[in-house]
TIGUGU-977523 format. One record per residue: residue in three letters; x, y, z of N, C-alpha, C, O in turn. Coordinates in steps of 0.1 Angstrom, whole numbers, plus 2048, in hexadecimal, padded with zeros to 3 digits. Layout:
% TIGUGU-977523
ALAXYZXYZXYZXYZ...
//
This chain:
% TIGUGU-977523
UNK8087F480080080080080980D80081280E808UNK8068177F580B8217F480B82880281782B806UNK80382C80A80283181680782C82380783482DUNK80B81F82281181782C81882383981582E833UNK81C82484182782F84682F81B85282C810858UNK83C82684E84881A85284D82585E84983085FUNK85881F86685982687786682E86C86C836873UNK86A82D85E87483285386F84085487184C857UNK86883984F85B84A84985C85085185F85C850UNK85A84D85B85385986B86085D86E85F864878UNK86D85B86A87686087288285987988B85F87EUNK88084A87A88984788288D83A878884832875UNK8998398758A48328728A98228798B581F87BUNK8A181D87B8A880D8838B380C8808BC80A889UNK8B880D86F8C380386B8CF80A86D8D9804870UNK8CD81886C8D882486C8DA82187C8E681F87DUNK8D58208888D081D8948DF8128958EB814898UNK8D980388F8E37F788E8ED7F98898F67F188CUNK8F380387F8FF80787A90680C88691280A888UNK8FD81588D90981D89490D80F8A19188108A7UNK9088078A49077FA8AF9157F08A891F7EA8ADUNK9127F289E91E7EA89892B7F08989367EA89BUNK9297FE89593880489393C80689F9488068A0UNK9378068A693780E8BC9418008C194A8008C9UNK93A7F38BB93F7EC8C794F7E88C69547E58D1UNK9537E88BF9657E68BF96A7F38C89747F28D0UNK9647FE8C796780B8D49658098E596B80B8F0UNK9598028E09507FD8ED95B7F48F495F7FA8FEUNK9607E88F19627DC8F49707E18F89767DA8FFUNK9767EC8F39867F08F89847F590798D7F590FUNK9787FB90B9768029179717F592196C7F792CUNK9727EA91C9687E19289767D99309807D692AUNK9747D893A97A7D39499747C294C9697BE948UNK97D7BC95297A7B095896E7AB95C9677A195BUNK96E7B896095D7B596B9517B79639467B7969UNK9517BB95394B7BD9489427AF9499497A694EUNK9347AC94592E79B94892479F93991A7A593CUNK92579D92D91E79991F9257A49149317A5914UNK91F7A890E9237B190891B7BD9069147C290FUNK91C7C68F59137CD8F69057C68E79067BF8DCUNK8F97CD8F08EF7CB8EE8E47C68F18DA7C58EBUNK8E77C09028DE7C090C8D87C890E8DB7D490CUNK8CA7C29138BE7C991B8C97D29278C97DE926UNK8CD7CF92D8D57D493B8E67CE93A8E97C3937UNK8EE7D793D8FD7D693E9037CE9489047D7951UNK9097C594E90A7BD95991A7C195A9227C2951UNK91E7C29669267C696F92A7BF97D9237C2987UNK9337B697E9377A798793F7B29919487BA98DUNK93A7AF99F93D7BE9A79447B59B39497BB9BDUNK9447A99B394679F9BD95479C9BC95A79B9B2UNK95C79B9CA9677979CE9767A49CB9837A39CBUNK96D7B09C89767BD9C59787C29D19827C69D5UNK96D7C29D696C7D19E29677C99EE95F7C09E9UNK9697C89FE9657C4A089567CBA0C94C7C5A0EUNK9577D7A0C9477DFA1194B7E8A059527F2A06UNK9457E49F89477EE9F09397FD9F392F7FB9FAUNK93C8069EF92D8129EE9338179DF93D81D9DCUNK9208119D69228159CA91D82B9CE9178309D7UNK9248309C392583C9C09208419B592983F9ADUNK9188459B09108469A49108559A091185D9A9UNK90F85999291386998D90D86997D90F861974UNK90687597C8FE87697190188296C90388B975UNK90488995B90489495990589494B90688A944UNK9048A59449088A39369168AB9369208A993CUNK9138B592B9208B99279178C992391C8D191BUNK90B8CD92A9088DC9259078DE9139068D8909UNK90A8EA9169068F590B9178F49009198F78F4UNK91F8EE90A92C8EC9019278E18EF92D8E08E4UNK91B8DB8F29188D18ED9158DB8DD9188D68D2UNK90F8E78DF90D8F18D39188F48CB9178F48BEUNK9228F78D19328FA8CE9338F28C19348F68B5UNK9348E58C893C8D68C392E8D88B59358DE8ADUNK9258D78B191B8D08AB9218E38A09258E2895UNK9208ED8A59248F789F92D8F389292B8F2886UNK93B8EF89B9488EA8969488E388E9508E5885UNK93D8D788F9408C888E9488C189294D8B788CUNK94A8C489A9558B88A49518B58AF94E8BC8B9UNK9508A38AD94989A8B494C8908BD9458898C5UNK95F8948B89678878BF96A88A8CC96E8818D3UNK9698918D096C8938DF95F89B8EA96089F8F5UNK9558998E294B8A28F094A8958F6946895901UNK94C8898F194887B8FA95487C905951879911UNK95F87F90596687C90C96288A91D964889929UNK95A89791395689C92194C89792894E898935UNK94289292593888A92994088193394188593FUNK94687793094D86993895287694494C87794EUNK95C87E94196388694D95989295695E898960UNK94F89495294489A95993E88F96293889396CUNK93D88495F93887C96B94487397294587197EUNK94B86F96B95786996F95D87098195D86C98DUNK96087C97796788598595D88999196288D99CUNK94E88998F94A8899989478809A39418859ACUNK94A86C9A394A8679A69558679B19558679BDUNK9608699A696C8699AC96E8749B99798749BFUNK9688799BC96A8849C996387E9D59638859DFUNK95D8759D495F86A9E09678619E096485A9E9UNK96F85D9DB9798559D897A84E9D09848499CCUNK96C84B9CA96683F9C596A8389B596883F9ABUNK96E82F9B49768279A596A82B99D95F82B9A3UNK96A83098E96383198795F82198096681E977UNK95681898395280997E94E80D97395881096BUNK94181096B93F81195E93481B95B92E822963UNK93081D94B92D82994B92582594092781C938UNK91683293F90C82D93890A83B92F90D846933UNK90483892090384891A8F684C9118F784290AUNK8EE85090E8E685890D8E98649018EC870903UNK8E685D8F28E48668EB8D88668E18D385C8DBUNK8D48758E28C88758DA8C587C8CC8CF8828C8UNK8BD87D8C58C18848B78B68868B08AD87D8B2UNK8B28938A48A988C89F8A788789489D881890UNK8B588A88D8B887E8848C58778858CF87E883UNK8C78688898D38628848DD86487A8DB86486EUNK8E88688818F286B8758FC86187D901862888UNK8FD85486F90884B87691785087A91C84C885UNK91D85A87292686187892A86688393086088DUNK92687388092387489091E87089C9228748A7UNK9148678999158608A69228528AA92584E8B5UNK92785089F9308448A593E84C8A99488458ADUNK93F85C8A894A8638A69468688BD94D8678C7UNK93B86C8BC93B86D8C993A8638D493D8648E0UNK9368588CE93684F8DA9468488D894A8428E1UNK94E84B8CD95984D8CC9678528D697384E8D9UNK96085B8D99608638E59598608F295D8628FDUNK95085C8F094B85590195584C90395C84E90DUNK95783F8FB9608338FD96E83A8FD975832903UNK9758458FB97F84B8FB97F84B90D985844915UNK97985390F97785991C97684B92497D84A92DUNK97084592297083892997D83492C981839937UNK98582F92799382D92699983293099C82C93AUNK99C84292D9A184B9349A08489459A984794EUNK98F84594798D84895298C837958989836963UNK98F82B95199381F95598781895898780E95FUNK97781E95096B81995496580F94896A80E93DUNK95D80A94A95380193D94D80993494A81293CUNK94980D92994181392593580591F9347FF914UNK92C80592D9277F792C9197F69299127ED92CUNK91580192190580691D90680F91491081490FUNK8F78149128F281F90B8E981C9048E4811900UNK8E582B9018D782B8F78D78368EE8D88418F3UNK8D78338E48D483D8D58C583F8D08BE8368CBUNK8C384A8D48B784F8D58B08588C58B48638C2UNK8A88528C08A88598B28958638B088B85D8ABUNK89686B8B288E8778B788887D8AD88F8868ABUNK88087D8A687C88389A87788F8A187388E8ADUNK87689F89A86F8A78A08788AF8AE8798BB8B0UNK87C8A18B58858AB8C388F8B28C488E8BB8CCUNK89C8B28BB89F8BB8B68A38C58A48A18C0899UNK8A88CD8A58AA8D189B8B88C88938C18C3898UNK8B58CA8848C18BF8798D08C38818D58CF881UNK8D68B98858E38BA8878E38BA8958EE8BB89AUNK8DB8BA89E8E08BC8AB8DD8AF8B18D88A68A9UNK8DF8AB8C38E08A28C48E18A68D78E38B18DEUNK8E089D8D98E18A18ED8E58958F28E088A8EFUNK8F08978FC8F588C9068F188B9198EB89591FUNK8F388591D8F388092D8FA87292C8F7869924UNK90587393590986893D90986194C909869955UNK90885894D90684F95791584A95C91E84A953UNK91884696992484296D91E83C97B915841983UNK92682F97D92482798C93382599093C821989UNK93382A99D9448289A09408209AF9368219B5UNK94E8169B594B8149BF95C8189CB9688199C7UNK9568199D596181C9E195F8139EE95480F9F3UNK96A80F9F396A8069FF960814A0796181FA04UNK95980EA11952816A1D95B817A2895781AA33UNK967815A2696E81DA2D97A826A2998382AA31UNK979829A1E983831A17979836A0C97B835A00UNK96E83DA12963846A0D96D854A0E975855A18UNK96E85EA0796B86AA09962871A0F95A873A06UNK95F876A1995387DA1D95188DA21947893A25UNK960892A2096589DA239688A0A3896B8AAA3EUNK965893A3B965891A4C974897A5197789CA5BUNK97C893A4698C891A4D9928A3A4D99C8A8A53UNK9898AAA4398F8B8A4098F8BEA4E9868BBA56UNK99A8C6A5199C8CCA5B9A18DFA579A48E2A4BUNK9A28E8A619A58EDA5E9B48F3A5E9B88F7A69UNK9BD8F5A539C88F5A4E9D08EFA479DC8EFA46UNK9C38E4A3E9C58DCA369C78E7A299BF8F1A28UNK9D18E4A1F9D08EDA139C98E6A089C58DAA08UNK9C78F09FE9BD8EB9F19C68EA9E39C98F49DCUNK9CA8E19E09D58E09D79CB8DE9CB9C38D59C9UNK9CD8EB9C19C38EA9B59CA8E59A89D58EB9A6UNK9C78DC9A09CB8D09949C68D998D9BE8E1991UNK9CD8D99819CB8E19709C18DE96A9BF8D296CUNK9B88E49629AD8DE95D9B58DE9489BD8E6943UNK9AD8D59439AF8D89399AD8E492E9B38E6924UNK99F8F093599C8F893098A8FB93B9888FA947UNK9818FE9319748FE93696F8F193C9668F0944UNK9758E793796B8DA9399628DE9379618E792FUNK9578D893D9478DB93393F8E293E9348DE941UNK9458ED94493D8F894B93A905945945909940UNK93290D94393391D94092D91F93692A92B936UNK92A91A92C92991791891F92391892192A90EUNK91492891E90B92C91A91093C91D90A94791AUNK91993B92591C94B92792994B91B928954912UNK93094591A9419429109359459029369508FDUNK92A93C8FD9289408EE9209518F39239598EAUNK9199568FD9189608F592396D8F99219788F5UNK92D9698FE9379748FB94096C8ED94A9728E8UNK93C9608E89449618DA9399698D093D96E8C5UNK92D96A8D59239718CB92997E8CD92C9838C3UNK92B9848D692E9978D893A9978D493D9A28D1UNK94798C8D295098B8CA95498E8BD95E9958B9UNK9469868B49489838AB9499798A4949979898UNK94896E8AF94E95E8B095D95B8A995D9528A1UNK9689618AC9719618A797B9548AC9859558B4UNK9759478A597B93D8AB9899368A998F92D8AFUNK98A93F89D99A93C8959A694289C9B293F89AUNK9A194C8A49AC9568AE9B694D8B39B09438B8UNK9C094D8B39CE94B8BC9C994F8C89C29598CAUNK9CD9448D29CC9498E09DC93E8E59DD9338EBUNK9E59488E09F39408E89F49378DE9F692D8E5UNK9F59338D29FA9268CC9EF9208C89ED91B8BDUNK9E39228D49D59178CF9CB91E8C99CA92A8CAUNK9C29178C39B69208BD9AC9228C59A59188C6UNK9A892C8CA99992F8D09909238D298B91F8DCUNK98E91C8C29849148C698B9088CA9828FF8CDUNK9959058CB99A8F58CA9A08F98DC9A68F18E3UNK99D9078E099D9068EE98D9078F898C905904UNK9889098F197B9068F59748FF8F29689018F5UNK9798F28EB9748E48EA97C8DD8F097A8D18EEUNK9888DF8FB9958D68FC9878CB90597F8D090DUNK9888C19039868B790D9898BA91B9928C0920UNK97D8B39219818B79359888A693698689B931UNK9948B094199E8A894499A89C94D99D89E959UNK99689594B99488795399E8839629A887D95FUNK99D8849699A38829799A68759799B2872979UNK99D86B97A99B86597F9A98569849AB85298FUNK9B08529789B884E97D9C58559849CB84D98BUNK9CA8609839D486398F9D48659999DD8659A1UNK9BE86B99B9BF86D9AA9BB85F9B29B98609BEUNK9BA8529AA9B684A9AD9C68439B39C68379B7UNK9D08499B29DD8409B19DE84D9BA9E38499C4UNK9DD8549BB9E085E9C59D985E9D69DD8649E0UNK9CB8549D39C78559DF9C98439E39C183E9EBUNK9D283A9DC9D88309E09E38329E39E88289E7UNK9EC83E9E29F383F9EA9F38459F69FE8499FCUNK9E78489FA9E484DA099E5846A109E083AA0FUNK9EC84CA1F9E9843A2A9D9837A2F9D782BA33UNK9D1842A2D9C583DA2E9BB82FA249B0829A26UNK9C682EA189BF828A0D9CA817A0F9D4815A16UNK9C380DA079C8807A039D08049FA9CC8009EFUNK9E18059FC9ED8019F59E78009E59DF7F79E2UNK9EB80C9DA9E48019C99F27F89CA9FD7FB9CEUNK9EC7EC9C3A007E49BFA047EB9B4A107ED9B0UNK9F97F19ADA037F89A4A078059A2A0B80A997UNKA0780C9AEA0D8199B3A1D8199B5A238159BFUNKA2381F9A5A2F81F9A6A3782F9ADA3583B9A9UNKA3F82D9B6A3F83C9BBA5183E9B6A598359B5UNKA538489B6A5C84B9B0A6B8459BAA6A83E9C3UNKA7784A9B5A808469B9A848559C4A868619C1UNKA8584C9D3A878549E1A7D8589E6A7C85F9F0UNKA708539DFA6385D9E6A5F8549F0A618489EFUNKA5B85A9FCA4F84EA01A4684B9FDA408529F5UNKA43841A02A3A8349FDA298369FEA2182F9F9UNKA26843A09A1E846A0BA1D856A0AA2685DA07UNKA1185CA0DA0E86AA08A0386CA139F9865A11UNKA02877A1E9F9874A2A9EA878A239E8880A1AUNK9E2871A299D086EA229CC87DA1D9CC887A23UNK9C8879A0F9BE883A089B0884A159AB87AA19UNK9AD892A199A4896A1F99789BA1898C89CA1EUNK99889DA0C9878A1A0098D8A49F49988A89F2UNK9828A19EB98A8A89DC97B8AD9DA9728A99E1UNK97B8B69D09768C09C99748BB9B897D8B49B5UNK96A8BC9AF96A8BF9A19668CA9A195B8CD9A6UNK96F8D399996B8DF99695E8E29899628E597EUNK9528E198B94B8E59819418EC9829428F398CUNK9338ED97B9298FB9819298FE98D9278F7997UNK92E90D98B92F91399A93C91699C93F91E9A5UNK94590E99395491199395D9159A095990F9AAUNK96791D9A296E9199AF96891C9BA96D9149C3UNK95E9249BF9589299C79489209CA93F9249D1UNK9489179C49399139CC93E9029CC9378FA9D0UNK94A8FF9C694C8EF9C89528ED9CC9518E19CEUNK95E8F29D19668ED9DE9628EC9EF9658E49F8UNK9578F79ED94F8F39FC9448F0A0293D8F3A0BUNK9458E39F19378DB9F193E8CB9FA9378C29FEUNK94F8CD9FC9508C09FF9558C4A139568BBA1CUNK9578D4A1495A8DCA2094F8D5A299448D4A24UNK9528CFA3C94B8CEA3D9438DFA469478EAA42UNK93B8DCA4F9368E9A5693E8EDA609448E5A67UNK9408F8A6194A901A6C954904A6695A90EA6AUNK9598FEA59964904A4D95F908A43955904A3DUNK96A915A4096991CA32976916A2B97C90DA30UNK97891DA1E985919A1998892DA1197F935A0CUNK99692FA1299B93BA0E9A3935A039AC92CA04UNK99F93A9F79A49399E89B09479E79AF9519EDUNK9BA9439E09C394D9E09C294F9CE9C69479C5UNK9BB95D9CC9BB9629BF9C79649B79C59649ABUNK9D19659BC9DF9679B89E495A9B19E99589A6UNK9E09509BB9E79419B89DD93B9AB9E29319A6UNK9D293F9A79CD93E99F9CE94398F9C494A98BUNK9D79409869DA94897A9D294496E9D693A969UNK9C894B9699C29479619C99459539D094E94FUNK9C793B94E9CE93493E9C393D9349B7940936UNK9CC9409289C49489209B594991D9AC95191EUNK9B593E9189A493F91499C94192199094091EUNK99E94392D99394593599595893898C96193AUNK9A49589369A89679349A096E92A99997792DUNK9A196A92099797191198997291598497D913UNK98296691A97596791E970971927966979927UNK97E96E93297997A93E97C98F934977999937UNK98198E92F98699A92897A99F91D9749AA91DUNK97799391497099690895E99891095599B909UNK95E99691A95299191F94C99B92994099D92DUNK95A9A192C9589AE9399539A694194A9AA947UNK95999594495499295395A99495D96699495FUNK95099896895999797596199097E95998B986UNK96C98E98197497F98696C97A99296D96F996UNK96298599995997C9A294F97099994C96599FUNK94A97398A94296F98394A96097F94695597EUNK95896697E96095A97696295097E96494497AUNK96295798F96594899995A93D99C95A9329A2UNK94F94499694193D99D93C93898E93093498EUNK94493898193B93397694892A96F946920968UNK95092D97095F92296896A91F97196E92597BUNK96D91496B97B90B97398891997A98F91A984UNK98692196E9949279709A192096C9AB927971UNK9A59189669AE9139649B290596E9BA8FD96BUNK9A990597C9A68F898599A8F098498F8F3988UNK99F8E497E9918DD97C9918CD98A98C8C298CUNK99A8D59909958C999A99C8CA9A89A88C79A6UNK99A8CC9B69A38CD9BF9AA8BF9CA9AD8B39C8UNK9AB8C49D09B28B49DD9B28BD9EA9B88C89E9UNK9AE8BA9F49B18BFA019B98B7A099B78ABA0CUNK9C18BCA0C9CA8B0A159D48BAA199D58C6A15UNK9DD8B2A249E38BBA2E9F18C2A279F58BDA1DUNK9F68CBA2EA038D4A22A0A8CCA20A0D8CAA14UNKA118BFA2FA1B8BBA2DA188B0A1EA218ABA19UNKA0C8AFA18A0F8A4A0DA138A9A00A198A39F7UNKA0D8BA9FFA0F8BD9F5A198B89EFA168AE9E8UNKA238BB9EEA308BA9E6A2E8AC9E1A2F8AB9D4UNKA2C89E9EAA2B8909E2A208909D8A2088A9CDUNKA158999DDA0A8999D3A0889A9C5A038949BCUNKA128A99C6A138B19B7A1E8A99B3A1F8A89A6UNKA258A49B9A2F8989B2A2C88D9A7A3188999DUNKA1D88A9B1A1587D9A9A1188299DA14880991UNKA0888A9A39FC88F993A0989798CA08892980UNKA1089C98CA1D89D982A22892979A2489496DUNKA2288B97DA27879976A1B878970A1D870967UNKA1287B970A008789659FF88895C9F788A954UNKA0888F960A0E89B9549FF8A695D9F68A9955UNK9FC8A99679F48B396D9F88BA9799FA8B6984UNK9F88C99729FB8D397A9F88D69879ED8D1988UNK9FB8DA9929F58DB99E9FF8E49A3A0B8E699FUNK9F58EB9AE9F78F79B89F08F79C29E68F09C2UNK9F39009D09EC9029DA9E39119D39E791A9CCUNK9D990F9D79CF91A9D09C59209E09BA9259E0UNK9CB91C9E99C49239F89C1911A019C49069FDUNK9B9915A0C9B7910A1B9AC90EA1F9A3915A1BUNK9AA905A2899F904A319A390DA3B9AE910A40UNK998912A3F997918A4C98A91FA53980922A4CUNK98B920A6197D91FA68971924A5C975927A51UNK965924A5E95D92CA56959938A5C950937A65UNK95D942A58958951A5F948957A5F947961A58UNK93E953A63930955A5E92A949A5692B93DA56UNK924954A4E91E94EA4192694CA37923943A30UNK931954A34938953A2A944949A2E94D94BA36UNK94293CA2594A934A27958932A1796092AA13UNK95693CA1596093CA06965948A0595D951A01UNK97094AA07978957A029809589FC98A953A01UNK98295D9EE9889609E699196F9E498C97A9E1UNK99E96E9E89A29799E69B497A9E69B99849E4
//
């Protein structure tokens, strides 16, 4: 019958659907782990959790990647917003201490484009890697109507687990513990919706030199993934269990005294996420000095006429992730995440909380 209507007609593509299932899984299958149990294309992803952990506490973390997602689809470049996705939930796991186990993804569309989608989930399985997790699910979501030709929307899923007694809980912070702040790769995937409209009052001048890099290939850089150094970094804490494969350098000790809280720096940027892990009766004093902003956040704050109160409470600043722990560790600390090629500094302190105001910047 001429009139017939097929689920073709209406919009949604099965086969294009099974193309991208075929091309994904040789990506897929590089990110799966031991504890990996079928493969892909189960109803449900199985994950063998037995004989790892004594009192394991799973840790669970959901997120996308914002308005940066406009950028990339602008650009056409697809290969790497998967890998902000994986590191937007990844690293929030990780600030309880907790092993990133495996990770689930969520893309939707309203037309299939085999390309691009096997180029971003490209990038999700990238990011897997990185962060030493399964990429042990997903769903490709094919939307007729939901959005406009060429675009496309993410959320990721992440389950991590931690011994229940080598939880993070921020209990151990005291005051005169310092805040040693880790380099970020650039924005990570915070701010996008204020960053595109100061590229609109720009001009969108994305080809600009900023230091050697290009504007836009610094405002797409991938968010830097944590998760394995601080994961070798808080097995070499007093408080954690020995990794066997924590190699420490030649004369160091063998130990590094207990990480007390970590921080991911993202919405809300330095000023509302570091003393989300503070417990009550402490503030923390940020030292603006010790803080040097890397160009592209420089341009933004300049081209934008933002205020650096605006910049501490909406972007990384050039710190996308902190560590609280006592002075004496510093030095072994920045040692470590040095050997995984990341910058680190003291960027301010715990101390009492004066009032209401538990964050001071200055």
């Amino acid at each position: 019958m001429s009139d017939a209507l097929t689920y073709r007609a209406a919009g949604v593509d099965i086969d294009a659907g099974n193309a991208v299932v075929e091309r994904i899984k040789p990506l897929v299958k590089r990110t799966f782990r031991p504890e990996v149990m079928g493969g892909l294309g189960g109803f449900g992803g199985l994950f063998d959790l037995s004989g790892r952990y004594k009192e394991p506490v799973l840790v669970s973390g959901t997120d996308g990647v914002g308005t940066k997602l406009k950028l990339a689809q602008i650009l056409g470049r697809h290969d790497t917003i998967g890998i902000d996705l994986v590191g937007m939930c990844v690293n929030d796991v990780l600030v309880q201490g907790a092993e990133p186990l495996f990770f689930l993804d969520y893309f939707a569309t309203g037309k299939l484009d085999v390309e691009t989608t096997v180029a971003v989930v490209g990038g999700i399985a990238r990011g897997c890697e990185l962060a030493g997790c399964a990429l042990i699910g997903g769903e490709t979501a094919e939307m007729p109507d939901m959005y406009p030709p060429g675009e496309y929307d993410l959320a990721g899923f992440t389950v991590g687990a931690v011994e229940k007694s080598q939880m993070l809980t921020g209990a151990a912070i005291v005051a005169g513990d310092v805040i040693l702040g880790v380099a970020s790769s650039g924005l990570h995937s915070n701010g996008y919706s204020l960053v595109r409209r100061i590229l609109e009052r720009a001009g969108d001048p994305l080809d600009m030199d900023l230091g050697g890099v290009k504007l836009a290939d610094a405002l797409l850089a991938p968010t830097t993934i944590y998760v394995k150094p601080m994961l070798e970094l808080l097995a070499a804490g007093t408080s954690r269990i020995p990794n066997p494969g924590f190699q420490q350098p030649n004369g160091w000790s063998s130990q590094i005294p207990a990480i007390h809280g970590m921080a991911h720096i993202t919405g809300g940027g330095l000023r509302e996420n570091i003393i989300r892990v503070v417990p009550d009766g402490l503030g923390i004093t940020l030292q603006a000095s010790a803080i040097v902003l890397p160009p592209v956040f420089d341009w933004l704050m300049r081209e934008g006429k933002v205020a650096r109160e605006e910049m501490w409470r909406t972007f990384n600043c050039g710190v996308g992730f902190t560590v609280i722990l006592p002075r004496d560790a510093v030095t072994a600390a920045s040692a470590l995440l040095a050997r995984h090629g990341l910058a680190s500094s003291v960027i301010g302190e715990i101390v009492p909380a004066q009032g209401d105001q538990r964050v001071h910047i200055g």
